[in-house]
Each structure stands twice: as structure tokens, then as C-alpha cells.
Rosetta silent file (secondary structure, phi, psi, omega in degrees, C-alpha in Angstrom):
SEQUENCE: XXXXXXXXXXXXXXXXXXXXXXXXXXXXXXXXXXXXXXXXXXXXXXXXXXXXXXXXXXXXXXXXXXXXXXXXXXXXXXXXXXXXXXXXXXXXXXXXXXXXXXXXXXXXXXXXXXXXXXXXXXXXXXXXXXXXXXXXXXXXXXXXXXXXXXXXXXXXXXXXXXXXXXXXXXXXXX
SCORE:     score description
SCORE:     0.000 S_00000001
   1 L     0.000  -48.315  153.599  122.996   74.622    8.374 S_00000001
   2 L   -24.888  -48.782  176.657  120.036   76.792    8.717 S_00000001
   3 L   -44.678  -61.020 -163.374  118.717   75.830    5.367 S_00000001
   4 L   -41.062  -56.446  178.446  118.172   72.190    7.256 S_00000001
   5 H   -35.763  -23.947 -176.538  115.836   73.642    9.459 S_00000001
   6 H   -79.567  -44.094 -170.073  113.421   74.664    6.825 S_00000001
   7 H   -55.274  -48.686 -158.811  111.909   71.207    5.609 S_00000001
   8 H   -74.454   -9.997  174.384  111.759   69.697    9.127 S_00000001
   9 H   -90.797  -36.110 -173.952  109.629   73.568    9.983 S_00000001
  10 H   -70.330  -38.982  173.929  107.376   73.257    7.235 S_00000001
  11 H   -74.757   -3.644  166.434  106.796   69.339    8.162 S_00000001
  12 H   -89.369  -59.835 -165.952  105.615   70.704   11.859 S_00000001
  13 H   -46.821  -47.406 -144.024  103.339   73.145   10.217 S_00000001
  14 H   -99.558   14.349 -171.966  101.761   70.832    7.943 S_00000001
  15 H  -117.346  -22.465  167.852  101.661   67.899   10.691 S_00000001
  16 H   -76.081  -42.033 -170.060   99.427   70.644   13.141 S_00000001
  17 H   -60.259  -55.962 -179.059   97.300   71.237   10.250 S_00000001
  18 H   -71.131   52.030 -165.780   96.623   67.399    9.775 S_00000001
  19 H  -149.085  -25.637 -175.086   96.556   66.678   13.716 S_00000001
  20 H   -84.486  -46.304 -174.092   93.311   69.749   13.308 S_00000001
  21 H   -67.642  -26.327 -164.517   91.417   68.006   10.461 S_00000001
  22 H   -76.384   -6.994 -174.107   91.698   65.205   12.151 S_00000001
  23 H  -111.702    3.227  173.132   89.607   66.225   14.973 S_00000001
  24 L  -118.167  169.970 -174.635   86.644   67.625   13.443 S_00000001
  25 L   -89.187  124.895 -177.295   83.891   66.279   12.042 S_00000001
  26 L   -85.972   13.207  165.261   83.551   66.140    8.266 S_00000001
  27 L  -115.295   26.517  153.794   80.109   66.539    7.848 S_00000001
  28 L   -99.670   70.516 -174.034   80.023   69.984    9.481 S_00000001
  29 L   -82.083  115.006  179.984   81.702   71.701    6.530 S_00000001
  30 L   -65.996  168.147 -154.899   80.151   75.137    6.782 S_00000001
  31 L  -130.376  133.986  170.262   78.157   76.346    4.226 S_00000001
  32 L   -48.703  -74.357  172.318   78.842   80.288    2.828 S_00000001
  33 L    11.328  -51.784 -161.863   75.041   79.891    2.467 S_00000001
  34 L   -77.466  102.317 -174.137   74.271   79.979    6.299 S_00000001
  35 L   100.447   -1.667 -174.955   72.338   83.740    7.527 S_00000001
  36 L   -96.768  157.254  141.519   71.990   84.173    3.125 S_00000001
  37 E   -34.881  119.053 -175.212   69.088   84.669    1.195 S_00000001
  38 L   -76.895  140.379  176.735   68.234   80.794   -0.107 S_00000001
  39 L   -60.244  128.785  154.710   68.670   80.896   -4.505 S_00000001
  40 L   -32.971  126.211  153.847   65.921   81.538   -6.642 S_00000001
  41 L  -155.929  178.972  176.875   64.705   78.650   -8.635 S_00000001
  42 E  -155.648  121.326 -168.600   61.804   77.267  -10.172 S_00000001
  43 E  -120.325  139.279 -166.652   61.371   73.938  -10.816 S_00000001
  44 E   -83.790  165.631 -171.604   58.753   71.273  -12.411 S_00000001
  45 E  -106.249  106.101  162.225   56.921   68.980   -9.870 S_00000001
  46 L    19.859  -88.884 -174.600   57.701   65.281  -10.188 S_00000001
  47 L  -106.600   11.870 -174.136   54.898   63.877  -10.872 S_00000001
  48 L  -154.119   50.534 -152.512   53.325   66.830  -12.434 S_00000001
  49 L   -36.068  -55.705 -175.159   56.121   68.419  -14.801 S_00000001
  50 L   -10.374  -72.033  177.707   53.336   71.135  -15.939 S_00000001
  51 L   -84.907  149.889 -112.480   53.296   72.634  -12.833 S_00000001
  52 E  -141.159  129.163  168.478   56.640   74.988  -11.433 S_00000001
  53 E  -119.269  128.687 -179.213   57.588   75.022   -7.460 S_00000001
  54 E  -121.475  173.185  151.028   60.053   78.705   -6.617 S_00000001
  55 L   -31.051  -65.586 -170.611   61.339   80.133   -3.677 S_00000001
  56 H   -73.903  -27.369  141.758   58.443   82.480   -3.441 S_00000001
  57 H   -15.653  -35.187  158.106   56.022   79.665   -2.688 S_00000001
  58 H   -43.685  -39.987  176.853   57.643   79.276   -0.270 S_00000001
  59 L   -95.162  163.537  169.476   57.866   82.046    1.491 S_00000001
  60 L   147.274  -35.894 -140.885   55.843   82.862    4.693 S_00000001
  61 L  -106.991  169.639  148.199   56.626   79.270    5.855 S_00000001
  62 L   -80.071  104.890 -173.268   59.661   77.213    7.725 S_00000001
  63 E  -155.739  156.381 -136.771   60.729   74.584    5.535 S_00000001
  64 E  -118.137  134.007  151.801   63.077   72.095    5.130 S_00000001
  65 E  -104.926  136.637 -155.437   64.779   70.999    1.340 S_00000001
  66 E  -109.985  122.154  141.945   65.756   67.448    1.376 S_00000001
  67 E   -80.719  153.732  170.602   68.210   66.558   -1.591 S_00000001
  68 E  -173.490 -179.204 -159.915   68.081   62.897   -2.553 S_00000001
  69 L   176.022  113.511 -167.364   68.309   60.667   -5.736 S_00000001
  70 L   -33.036  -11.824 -140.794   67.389   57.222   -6.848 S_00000001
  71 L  -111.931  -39.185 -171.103   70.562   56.519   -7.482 S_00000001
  72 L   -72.372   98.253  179.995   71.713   57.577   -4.016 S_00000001
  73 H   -63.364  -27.332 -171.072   72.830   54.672   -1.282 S_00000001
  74 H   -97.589  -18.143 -179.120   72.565   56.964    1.895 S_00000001
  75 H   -69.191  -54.896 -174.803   69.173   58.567    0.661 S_00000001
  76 H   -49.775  -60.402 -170.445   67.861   54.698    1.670 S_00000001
  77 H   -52.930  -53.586  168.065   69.508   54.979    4.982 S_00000001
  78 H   -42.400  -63.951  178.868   68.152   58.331    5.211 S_00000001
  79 H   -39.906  -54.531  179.426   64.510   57.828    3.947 S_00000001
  80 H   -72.496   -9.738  156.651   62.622   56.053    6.608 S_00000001
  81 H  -109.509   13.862  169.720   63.167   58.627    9.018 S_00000001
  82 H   -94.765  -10.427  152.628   62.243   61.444    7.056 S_00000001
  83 H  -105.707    0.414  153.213   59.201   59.627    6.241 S_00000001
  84 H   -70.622  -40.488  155.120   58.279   59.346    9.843 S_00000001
  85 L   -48.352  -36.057  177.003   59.422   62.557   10.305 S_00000001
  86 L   -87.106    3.600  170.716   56.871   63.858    7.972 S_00000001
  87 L   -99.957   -5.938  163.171   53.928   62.319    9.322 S_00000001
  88 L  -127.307   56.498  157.149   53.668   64.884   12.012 S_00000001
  89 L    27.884   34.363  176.315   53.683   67.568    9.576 S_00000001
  90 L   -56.673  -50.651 -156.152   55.983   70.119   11.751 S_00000001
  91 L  -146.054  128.118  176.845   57.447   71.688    8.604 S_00000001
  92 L   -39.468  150.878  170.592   56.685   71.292    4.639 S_00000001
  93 E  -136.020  100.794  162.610   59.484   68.941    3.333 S_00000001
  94 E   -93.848  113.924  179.503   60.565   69.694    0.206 S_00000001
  95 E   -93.998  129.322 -143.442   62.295   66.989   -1.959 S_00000001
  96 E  -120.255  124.398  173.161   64.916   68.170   -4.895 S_00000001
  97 E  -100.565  128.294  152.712   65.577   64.628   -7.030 S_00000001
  98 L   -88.350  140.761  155.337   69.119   65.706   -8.170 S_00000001
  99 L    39.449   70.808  177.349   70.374   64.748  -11.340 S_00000001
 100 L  -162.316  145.856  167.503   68.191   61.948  -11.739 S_00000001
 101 L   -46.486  129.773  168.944   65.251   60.635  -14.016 S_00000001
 102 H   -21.724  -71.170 -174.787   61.352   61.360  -13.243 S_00000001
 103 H    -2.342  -91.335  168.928   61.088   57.872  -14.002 S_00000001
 104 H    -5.556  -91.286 -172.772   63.495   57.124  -11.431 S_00000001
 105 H   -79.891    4.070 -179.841   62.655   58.903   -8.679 S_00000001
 106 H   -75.725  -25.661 -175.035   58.774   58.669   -8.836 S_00000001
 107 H   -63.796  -46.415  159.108   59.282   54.758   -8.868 S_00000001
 108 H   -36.450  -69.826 -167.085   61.862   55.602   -5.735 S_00000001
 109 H   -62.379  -53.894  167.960   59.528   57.324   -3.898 S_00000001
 110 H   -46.720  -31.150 -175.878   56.507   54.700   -4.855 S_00000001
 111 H   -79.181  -63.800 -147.720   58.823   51.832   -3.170 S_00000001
 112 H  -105.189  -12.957  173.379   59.919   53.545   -0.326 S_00000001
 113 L   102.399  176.611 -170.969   56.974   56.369    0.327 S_00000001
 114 L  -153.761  113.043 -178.950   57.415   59.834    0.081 S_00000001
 115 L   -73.583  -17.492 -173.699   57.632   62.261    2.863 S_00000001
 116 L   -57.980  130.637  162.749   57.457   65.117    0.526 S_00000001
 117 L   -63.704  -53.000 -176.237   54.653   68.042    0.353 S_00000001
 118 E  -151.609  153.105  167.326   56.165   68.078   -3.524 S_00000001
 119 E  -127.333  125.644  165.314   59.073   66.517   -4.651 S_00000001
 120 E  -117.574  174.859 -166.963   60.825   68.470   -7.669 S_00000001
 121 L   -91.214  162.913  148.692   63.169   67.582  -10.597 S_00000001
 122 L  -144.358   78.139 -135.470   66.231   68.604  -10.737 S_00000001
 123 L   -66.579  -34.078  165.197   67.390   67.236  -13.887 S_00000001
 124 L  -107.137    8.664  171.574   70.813   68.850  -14.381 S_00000001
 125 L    68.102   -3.808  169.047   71.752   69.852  -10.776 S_00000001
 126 H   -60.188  -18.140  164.546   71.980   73.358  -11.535 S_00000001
 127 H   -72.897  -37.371  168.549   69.323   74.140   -8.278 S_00000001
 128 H   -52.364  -57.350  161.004   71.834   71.482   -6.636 S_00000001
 129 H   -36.223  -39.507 -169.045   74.702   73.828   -7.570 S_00000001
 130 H   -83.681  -49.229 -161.382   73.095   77.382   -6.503 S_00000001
 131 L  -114.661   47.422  167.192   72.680   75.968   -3.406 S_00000001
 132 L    67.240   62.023  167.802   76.219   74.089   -2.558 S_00000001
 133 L  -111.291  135.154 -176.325   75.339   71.121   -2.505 S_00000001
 134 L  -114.656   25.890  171.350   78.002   68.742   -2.639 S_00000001
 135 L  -170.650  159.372  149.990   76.896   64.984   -2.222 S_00000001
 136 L   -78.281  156.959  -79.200   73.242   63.555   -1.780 S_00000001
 137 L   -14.356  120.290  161.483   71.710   63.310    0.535 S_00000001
 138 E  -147.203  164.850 -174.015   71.747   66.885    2.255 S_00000001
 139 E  -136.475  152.076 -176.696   69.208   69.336    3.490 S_00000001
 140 E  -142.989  149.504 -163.063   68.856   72.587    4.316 S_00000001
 141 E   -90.712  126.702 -176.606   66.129   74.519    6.815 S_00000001
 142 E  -146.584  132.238 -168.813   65.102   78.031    5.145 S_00000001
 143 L   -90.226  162.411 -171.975   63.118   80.238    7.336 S_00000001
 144 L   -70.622   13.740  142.456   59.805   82.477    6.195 S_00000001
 145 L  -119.353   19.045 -173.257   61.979   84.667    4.771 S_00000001
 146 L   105.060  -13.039 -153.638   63.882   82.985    2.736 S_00000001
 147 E  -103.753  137.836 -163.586   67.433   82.817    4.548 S_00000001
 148 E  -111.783  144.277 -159.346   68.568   79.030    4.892 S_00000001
 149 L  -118.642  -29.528  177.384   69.265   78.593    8.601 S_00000001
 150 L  -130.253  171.995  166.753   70.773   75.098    8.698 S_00000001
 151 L  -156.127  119.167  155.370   73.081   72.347    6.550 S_00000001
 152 E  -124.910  133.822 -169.011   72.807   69.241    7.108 S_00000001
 153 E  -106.523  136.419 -179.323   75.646   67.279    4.832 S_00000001
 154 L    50.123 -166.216 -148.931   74.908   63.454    4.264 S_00000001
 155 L   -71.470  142.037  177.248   71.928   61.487    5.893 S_00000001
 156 L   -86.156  143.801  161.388   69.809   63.035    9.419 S_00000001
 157 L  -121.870  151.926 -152.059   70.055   60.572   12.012 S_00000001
 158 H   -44.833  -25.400 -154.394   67.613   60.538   15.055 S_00000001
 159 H   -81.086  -39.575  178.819   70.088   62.322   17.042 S_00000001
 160 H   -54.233  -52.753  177.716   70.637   65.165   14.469 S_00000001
 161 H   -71.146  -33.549 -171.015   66.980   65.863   14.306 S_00000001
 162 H   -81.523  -28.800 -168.010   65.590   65.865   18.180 S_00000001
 163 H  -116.224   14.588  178.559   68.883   68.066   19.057 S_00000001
 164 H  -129.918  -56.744 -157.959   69.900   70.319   15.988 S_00000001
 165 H   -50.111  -67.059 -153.277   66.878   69.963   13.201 S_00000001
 166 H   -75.981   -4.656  164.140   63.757   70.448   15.619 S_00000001
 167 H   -81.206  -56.721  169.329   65.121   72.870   18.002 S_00000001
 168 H   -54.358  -29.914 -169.649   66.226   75.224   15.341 S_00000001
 169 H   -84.189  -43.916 -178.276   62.851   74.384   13.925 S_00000001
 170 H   -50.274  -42.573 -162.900   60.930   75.435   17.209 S_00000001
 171 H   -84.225  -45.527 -167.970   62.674   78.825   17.609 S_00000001
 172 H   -65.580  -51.643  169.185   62.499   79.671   13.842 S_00000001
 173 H   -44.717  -20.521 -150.476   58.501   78.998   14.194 S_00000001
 174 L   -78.598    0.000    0.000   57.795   81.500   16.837 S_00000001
């Protein structure tokens, strides 16, 4: 008789569990990342494979990496406010094309403008990889030492930037 009791306990536990996912939001997935040292990488420049963009370029400053990709339907949704964002130059914006042709995204960028200080390749997603990323568009805020300070998973929307990006950005500046 006891026995009965076990399916119908296990189908409460696993009915609390869903009744919890269900109430959060799924693009604040936390990132391991978050207070860490952002991964080394070094990467060719867009439009100017020759030259190599790292970490240590990097450091000194506040600055925000934008993934996106030509390829990518919410990087359009995204893109016009990150190129408005970028006309009042608060914080270098660096754009990571994941796993996508030069071609591609310099023609991308040409169409739609480019908010970017540099936009680099990232031809096989292994920079995409070091640093979590797990869908386009996402971005992440890494501070003048190096330590990524935010995640933002899928596209910023006005609200995300005046009351999570740019606050976080202000305080990080001082």
C-alpha cells in the first residue's frame, strides 16, 4: 500500500519543480562567468583580417562584447538600438561575428551600420564557446580589469539598457 504512495510523491516533487521554472525568466540563466576573469582570445578584425584584437587591448577600459551574426533574426531586432546606443560613445562596443562569413557579416553591418569600435571574426565559435555563449545575440560588460560583470542572453531592449546595462556601466566607470 505504501509502495502507491511513491509515484504520486515523486509526481508532487517534480510538479513544484515545474510550477518554479515556470516563474522565472529564461533569459536570466546565470552565467558561471559572472565576478571571473573574461577568456583570453585573439582574434582577426573584420574588415582587416591582418590585424589581431585580445583581451589585453582591452584592458584599462569598460567595455561591452556584443555577439551577433548575419545569419541571426534577433541580432536585426537587436541592431538599431545598439547602433544608437553607440553614438554616444559611453563604452567601446565590441562586436564578435560568430560562426559566420567575413563576407557575411561586413555586408551585414554595411546594410544595417555598425555600432562597433571593431567588429571581430569568429569563424568557428571557439571565442563564442570560452565565453558561454549559448544563442546570438548576447553580450557581456567586462570591466578594466578584465572580469565580465554582466550577461545579457538574447537581444537588449530599451528597458534592459537605461535600468541594468548603463547603471552597471556608471558604477563600473568610477
Amino acid at each position: 500500500m505504501k509502495k502507491a504512495y511513491i509515484p504520486l510523491g515523486i509526481f508532487a516533487v517534480l510538479l513544484i519543480f515545474l510550477a518554479i521554472g515556470l516563474t522565472r525568466d529564461p533569459r536570466e540563466i546565470p552565467s558561471p562567468l559572472i565576478g571571473k576573469p573574461a577568456p583570453d582570445f585573439s582574434a582577426p578584425v573584420l574588415d582587416n583580417p591582418a590585424l589581431q584584437l585580445t583581451k589585453q587591448d582591452m584592458l584599462g577600459k569598460v567595455w561591452l562584447l556584443n555577439t551577433w551574426a548575419s545569419w541571426c533574426v534577433a541580432c536585426r531586432e537587436e541592431h538599431p538600438l545598439l547602433v544608437e546606443f553607440a553614438k554616444d560613445k559611453i563604452i567601446p562596443i565590441i562586436g564578435l561575428d560568430y560562426k559566420d562569413k567575413d563576407q557575411d557579416g561586413q555586408r551585414w553591418l554595411a546594410r544595417y551600420g555598425n555600432p562597433y569600435d571593431v567588429a571581430i571574426a569568429d569563424r568557428d565559435g571557439r571565442i563564442g564557446i570560452n565565453f558561454g555563449v549559448y544563442g546570438v545575440p548576447e553580450s557581456f560588460l567586462i570591466d578594466k580589469a578584465g572580469i565580465i560583470r554582466y550577461k545579457q542572453i538574447g537581444p537588449f531592449t530599451p528597458e534592459a539598457l537605461q535600468n541594468k546595462l548603463l547603471p552597471l556601466i556608471r558604477e563600473l566607470q568610477k
